[in-house]
Structure formats: structure tokens, C-alpha cells
C-alpha atoms as an extended CHARMM CRD file, in Angstrom:
* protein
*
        76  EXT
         1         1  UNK       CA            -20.6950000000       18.9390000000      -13.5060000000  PROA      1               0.0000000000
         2         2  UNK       CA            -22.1400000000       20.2630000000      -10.2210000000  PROA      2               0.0000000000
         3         3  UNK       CA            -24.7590000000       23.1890000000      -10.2960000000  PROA      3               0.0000000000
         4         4  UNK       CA            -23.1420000000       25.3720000000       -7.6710000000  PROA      4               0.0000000000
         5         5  UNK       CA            -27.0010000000       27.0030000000       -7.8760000000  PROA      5               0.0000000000
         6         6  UNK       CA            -27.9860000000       23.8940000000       -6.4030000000  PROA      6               0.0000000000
         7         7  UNK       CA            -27.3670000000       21.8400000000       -2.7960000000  PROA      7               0.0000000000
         8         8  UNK       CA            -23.6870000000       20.2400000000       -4.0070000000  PROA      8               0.0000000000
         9         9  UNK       CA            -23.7880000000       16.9210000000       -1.5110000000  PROA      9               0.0000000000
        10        10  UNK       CA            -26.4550000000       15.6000000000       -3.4020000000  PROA      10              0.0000000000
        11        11  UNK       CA            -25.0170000000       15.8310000000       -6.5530000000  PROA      11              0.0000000000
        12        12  UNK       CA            -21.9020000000       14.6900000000       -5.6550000000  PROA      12              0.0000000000
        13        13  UNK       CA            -23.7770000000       11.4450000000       -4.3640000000  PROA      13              0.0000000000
        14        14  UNK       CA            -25.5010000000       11.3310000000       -7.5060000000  PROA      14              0.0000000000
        15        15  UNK       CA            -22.5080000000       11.6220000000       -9.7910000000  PROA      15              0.0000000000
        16        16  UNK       CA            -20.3800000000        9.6440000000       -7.6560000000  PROA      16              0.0000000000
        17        17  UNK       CA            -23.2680000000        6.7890000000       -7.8090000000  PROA      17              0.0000000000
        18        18  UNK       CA            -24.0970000000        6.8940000000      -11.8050000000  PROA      18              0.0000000000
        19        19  UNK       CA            -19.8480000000        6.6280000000      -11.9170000000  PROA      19              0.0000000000
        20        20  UNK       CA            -19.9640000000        3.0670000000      -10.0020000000  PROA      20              0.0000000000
        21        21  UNK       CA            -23.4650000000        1.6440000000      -11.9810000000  PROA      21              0.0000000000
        22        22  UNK       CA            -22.3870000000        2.6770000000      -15.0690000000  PROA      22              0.0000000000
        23        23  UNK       CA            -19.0690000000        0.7100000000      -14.3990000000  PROA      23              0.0000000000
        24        24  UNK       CA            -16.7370000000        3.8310000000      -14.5620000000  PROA      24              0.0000000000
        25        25  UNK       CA            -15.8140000000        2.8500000000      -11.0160000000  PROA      25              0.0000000000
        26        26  UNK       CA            -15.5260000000       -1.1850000000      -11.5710000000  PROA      26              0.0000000000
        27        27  UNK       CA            -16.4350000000       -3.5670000000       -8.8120000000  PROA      27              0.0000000000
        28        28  UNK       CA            -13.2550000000       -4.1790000000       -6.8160000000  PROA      28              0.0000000000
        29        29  UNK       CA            -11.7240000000       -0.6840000000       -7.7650000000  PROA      29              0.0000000000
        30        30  UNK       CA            -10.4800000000        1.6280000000       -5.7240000000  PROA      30              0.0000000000
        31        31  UNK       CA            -12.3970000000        4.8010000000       -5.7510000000  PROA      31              0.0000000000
        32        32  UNK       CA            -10.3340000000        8.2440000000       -6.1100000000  PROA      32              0.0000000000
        33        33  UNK       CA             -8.8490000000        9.3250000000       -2.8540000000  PROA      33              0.0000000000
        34        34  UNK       CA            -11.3320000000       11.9540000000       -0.8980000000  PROA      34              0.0000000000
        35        35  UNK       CA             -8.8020000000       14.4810000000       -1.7170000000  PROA      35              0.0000000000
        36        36  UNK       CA             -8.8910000000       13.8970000000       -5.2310000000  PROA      36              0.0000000000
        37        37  UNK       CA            -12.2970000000       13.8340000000       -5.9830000000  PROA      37              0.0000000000
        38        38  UNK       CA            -12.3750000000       17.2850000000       -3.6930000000  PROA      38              0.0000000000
        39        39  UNK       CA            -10.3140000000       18.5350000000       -6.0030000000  PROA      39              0.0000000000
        40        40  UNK       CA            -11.9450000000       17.1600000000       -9.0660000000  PROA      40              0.0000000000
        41        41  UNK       CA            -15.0990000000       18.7960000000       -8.3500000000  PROA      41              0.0000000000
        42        42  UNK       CA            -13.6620000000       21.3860000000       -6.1520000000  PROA      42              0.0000000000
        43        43  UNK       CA            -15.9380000000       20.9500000000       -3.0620000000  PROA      43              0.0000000000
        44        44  UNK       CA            -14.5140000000       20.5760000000        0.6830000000  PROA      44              0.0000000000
        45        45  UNK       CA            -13.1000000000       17.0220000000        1.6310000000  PROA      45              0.0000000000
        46        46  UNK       CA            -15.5690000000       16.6080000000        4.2750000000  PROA      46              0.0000000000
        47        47  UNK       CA            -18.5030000000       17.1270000000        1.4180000000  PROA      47              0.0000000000
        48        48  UNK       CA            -16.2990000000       14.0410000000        0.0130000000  PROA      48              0.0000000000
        49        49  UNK       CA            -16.0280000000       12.0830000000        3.3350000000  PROA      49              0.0000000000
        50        50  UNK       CA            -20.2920000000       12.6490000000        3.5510000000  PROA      50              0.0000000000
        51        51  UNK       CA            -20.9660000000       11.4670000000        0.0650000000  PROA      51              0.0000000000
        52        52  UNK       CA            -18.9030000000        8.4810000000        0.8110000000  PROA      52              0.0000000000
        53        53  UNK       CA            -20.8270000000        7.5550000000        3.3330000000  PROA      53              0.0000000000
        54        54  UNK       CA            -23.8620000000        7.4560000000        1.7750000000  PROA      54              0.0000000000
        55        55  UNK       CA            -22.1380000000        5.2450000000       -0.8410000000  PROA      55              0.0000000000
        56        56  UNK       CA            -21.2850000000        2.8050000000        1.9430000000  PROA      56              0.0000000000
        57        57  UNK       CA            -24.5260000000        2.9920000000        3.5200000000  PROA      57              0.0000000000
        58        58  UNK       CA            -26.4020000000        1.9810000000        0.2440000000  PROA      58              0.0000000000
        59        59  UNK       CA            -23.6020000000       -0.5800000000        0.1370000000  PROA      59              0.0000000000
        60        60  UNK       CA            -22.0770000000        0.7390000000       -3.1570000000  PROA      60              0.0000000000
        61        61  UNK       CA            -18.6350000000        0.8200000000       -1.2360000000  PROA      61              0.0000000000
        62        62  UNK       CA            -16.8460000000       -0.3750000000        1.2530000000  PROA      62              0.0000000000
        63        63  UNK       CA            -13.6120000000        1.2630000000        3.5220000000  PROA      63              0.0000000000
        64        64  UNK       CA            -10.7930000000       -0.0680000000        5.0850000000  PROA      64              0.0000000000
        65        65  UNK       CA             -8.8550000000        1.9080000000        7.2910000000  PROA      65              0.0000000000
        66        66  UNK       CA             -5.3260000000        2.9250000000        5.5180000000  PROA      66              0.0000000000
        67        67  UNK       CA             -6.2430000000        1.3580000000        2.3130000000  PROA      67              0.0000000000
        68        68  UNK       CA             -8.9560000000        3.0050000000        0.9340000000  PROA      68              0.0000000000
        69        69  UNK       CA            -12.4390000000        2.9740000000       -0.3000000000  PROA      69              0.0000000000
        70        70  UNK       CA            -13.5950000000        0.0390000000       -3.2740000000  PROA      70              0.0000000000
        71        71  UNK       CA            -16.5360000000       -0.7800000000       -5.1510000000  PROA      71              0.0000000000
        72        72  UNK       CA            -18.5210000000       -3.8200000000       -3.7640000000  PROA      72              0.0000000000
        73        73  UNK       CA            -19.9670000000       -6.4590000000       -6.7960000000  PROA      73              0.0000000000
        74        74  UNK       CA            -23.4450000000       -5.4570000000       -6.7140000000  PROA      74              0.0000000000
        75        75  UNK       CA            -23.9410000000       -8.7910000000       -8.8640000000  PROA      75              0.0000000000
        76        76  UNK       CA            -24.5850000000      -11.0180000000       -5.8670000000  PROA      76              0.0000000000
């Protein structure tokens, strides 16, 4: 999975991105808690809380505060 040879925030964007296109991580879902995919990959939660925001900022996700992070429809 990550290439610990290599940067790991970019992958981590990358994998976390190819997860919501190729509908792993549905529209409307809630993506994995920062914690969890931390774990998953075993990276530090603020590597996490980075690639997330390059998710929203490409406006793959949104976040509410105390419920979580969800995949916007990229349909429309």
C-alpha cells in the first residue's frame, strides 16, 4: 500500500482519491474516521487530517464539525 521509500502524503491522497472515484467510498458515505485510516495505513493522524484536506479542497469531501467527513456526488 504506501511505499515508505517514497513521500507518504501523496500517496495517501492518491489512494484515498482512487477509493472515492472508484466508488469504494460511495457518494454520501462517511469516510473512515482520521484515526482509523491512521491506523489502516499506519501514518500520523495529522498526515490523515492533511490528506483530507486536499480531498475537500478538490471538493471530493466535505466536513462537518462532530459528524464527520462524506463523499460529495461528483455527478452534478
Amino acid at each position: 500500500m504506501i511505499d515508505r521509500t517514497q513521500p507518504v502524503y501523496p500517496q495517501l491522497v492518491r489512494i484515498l482519491r482512487d477509493r472515492i472515484t472508484d466508488g469504494t467510498y460511495a457518494p454520501g458515505s462517511r469516510m473512515p474516521a482520521v484515526l482509523a485510516v491512521a491506523s489502516e495505513f499506519d501514518v500520523a493522524a495529522s498526515t490523515v487530517q492533511r490528506a483530507f484536506a486536499a480531498l475537500r479542497a478538490d471538493g471530493l469531501i466535505i466536513t462537518w464539525s462532530g459528524r464527520g467527513s462524506f463523499v460529495t456526488d461528483q455527478s452534478t
